[in-house]
N, C-alpha and C positions, 0 to 999 in steps of 0.2 A: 679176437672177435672178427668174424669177418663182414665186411661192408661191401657195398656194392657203390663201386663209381665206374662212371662210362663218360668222358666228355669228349664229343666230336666237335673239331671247327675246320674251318676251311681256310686253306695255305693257301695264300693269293700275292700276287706282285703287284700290287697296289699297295703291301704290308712293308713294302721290301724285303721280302722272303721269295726265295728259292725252293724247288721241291728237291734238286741234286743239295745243297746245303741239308735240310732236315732228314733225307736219307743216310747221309755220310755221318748226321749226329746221332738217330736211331742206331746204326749198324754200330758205330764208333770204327768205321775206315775211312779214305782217303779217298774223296772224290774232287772231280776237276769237273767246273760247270764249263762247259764250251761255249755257252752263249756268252758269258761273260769273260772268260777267260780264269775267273777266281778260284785257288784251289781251299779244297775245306778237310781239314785235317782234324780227324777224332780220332786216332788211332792209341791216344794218352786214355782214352776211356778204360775203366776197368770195373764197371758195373756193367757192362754188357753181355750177358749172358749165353743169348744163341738169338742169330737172326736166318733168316730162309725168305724167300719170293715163292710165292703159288702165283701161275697163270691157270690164265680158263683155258675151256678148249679151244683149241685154235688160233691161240695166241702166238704169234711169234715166237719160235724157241733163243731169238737173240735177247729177249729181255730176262733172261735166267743171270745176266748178266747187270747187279748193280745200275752201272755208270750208263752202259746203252738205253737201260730200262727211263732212266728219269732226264737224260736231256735229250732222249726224243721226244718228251711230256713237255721241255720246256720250247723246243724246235715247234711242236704244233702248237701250244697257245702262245701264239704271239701279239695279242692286244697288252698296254701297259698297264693295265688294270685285272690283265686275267687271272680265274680261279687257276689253281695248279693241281690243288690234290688236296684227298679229303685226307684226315689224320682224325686219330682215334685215342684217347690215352685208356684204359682197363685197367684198373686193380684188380692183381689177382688175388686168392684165397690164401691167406698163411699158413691154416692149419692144416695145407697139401703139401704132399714133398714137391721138391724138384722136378722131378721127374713129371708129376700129375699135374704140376702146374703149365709143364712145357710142351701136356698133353694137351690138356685144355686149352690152350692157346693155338697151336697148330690143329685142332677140331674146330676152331672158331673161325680162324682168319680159312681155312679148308672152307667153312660152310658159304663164306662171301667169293668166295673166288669161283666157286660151282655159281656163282649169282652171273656170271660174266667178269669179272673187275681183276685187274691185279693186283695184287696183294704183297706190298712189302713189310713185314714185322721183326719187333724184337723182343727179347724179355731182358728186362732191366731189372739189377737190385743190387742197393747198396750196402745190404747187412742191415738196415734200420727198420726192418719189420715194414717194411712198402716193397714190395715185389709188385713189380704192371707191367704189362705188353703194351709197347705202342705201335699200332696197324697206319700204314701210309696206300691211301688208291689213286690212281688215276682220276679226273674227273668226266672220262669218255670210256665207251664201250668200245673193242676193239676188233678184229677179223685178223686173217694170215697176214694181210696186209700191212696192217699198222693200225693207227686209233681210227673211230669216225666219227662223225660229227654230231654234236652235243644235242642239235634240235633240227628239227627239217619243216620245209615250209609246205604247208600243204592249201593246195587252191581249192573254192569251191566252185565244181560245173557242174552242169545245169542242160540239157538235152530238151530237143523239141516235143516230148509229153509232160515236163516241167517241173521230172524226176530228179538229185540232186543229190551228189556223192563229193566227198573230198578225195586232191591225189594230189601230189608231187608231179614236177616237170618231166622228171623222165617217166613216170607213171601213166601220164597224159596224153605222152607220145605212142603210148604202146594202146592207148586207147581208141575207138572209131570216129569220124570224125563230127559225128552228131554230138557229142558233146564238147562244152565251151564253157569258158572263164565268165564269170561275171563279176561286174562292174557296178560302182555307184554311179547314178544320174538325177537329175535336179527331182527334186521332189521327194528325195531321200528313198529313192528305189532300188532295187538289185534285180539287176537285170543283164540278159544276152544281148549281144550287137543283133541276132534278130531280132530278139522281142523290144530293141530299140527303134530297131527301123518300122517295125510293125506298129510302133504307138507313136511312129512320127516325128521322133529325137534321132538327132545326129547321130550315130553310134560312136564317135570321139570327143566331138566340141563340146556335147549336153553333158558330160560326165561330172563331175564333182572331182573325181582323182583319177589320175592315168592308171595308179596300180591295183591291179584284183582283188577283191574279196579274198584275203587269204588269211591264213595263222601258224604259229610256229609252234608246233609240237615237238615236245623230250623226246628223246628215243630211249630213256631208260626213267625208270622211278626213283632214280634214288635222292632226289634232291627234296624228296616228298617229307612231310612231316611223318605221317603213317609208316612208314620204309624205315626212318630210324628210329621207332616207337616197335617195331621189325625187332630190329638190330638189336636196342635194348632188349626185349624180352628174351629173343634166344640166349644173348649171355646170361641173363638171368639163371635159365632153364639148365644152359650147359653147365653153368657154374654149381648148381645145387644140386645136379644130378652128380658131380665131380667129389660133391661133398658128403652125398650121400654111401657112393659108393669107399668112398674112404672110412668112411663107420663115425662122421662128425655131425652132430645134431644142430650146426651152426646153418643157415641158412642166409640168404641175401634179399633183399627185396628192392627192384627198382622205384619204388612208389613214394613219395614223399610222406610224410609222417601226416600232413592234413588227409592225404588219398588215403591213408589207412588207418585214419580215425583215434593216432595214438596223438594224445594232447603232451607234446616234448616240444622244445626249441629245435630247429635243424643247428647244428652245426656249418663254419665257416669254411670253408674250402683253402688253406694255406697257399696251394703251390708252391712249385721249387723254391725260389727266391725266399719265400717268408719261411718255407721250411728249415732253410739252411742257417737263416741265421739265428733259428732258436736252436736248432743243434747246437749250434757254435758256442750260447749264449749258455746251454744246459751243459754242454762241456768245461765251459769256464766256473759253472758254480760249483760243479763236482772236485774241479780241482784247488776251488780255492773251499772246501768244505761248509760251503754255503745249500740254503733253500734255494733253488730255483726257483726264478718267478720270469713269465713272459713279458718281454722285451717289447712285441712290435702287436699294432690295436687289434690287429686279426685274431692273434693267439691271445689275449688279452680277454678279446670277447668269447672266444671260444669257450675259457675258461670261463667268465659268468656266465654264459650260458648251459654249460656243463652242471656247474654246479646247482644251476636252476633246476634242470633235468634231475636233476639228482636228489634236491628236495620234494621235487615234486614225485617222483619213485617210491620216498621214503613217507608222503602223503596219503598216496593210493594205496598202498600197503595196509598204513593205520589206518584210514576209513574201509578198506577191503573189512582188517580185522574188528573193528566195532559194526559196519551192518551185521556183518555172519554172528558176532554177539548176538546182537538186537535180534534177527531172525532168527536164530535157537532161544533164546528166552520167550518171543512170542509163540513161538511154536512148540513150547514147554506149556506155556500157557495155554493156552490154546486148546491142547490134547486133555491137558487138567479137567479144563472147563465139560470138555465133551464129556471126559469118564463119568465127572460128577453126573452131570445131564442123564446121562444114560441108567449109572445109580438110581436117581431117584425115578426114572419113569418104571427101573424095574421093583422100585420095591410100593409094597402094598399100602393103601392106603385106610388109614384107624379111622372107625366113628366115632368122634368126639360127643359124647354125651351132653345135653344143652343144658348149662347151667347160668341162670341169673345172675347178673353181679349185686353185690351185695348195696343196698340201701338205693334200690331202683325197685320201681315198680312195673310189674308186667301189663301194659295195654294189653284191651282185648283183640285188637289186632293184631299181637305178636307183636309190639314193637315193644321200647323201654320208655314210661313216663319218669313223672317227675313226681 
């Protein structure tokens, strides 16, 4: 059955995580972080399947190269708290070969890299029926040059008819000199050093803060909620057009079970760590010729949960089956009623000849005495 997961988080060193570390474990090779000196050795991996790098256009063609690509990612953010790189985990479809799945994943991580971003992925699987590509990005927009910068400051000026546009510093410079930065001054105003001097305020000392009216604008959307609500849906989209075309009536749907109105439990999300050790644990009851039963509270729940799902399946069913009962019986009925109906309006109606009932007498008005 195929499902549909997509979970993005953000690789940061404030985690203590490296972006050359989770590269070297995606790819399963051998990267050396430079800033730290530490070398990260996945090379023992053998669930890794195939990995590749898409640049955008314009990209550096030195970062086709691994180890160049991510410690110059760790070289420009250098805060100790800094984001590093967005990471992606995807499950892929099982009931696609090899081949279609490694299509679908290089059309995917293709369609983000055409975004500007680069794009390092892998396709992972261990034999256990979980085939997924993990996608690794930058968190900056890039040129020939190298990365650029996350967000830009943009001031707002202000020109002597009292017109008002935002720009960056070196944008300002290329601008005429009628227009000018404005400032907070007492009375909680924004205003030009002329229109300070012109209402009689110091144009420095009256201020409230030395620094401009300004704001920091992204230079890319991707940090946006709507962008990866994006991202979700085209996998969506890629994924089922993937499945279509393979001749599979299995579909995906990103939507929770409340957005699509199906009344089921979600299910728990294991991850590696709790997956592993119900393997280990399902292994062990196989060979000791035992039931398997879940180990750890995740899978534990998963299975009451499941099971709920499953009486409730087996609910909807039987009430499916007794309304469509009840609605063909009444509608048995129903049509009964009509024919009769219809019967009698067409048949003819007899003059009953008026006969007295016996030991009554006839008023003379037509009615029965006593």
């Amino acid at each position: 059955m195929a499902i549909y997961h997509l979970h993005a988080q953000v690789i940061s060193r404030s985690a203590g995580r490296t972006s050359v570390a989770a590269a070297a474990y995606i790819s399963g090779t051998r990267l050396t972080c430079e800033r730290d000196g530490r070398v990260h050795d996945y090379t023992h991996r053998r669930d890794v399947v195939y990995a590749e790098i898409f640049l955008p256009e314009g990209a550096p063609g030195r970062w086709c190269d691994r180890s160049t690509l991510w410690n110059e990612v760790e070289a420009t953010e250098r805060g100790k708290n800094a984001q590093l790189c967005r990471s992606f985990d995807v499950a892929l479809p099982r009931e696609l070969t090899r081949d279609e799945q490694l299509r679908l994943a290089r059309t995917y991580a293709r369609s983000m890299a055409d975004e500007g971003m680069c794009v390092d992925f892998a396709v992972h699987d261990k034999g256990d029926g979980n085939p997924h590509v993990h996608i690794h990005v930058p968190m900056r927009a890039c040129n020939g040059d190298g990365f650029l910068a996350k967000s830009k400051t943009c001031y707002l000026l202000r020109n002597a008819s009292g017109e008002e546009r935002e720009a960056t510093a070196e944008e300002q410079k290329k601008l005429s000199g009628e227009w000018e930065k404005v400032y907070r001054y007492k009375g909680k105003r924004e205003l030009t050093k002329q229109q300070a001097e012109a209402e009689g305020l110091h144009p420095t000392r009256d201020r409230t803060s030395s620094t401009p009216v300004k704001r920091k604008i992204r230079t890319t959307d991707w940090d946006s909620p709507e962008k990866l609500e994006q991202w979700r849906k085209r996998w969506e989209d890629m994924a089922n057009e993937s499945l279509a075309v393979h001749g599979s009536d299995e579909r995906i749907d990103r939507r929770s079970y409340a957005e699509q109105g199906v009344d089921l439990l979600p299910t728990v999300h294991l991850g590696p760590n709790v997956a592993a050790i119900e393997h280990a644990a399902r292994e062990d009851a196989e060979a000791c010729g035992k039931e398997y039963e879940a180990v750890t509270d995740r899978a534990r729940e998963n299975d009451r949960r499941m099971r709920i799902n499953e009486m409730l399946r087996r609910l909807v069913v039987v009430l499916s089956e007794l309304i469509r009962t009840r609605r063909e019986r009444a509608n048995k009925l129903e049509s009964k009623r009509r024919a009769q109906r219809a019967a009698a309006r067409r048949r003819p109606r007899r003059k009953v000849p008026y006969a007295p009932q016996r030991g009554r007498k006839v008023s003379p008005r037509g009615g029965y005495g006593r």
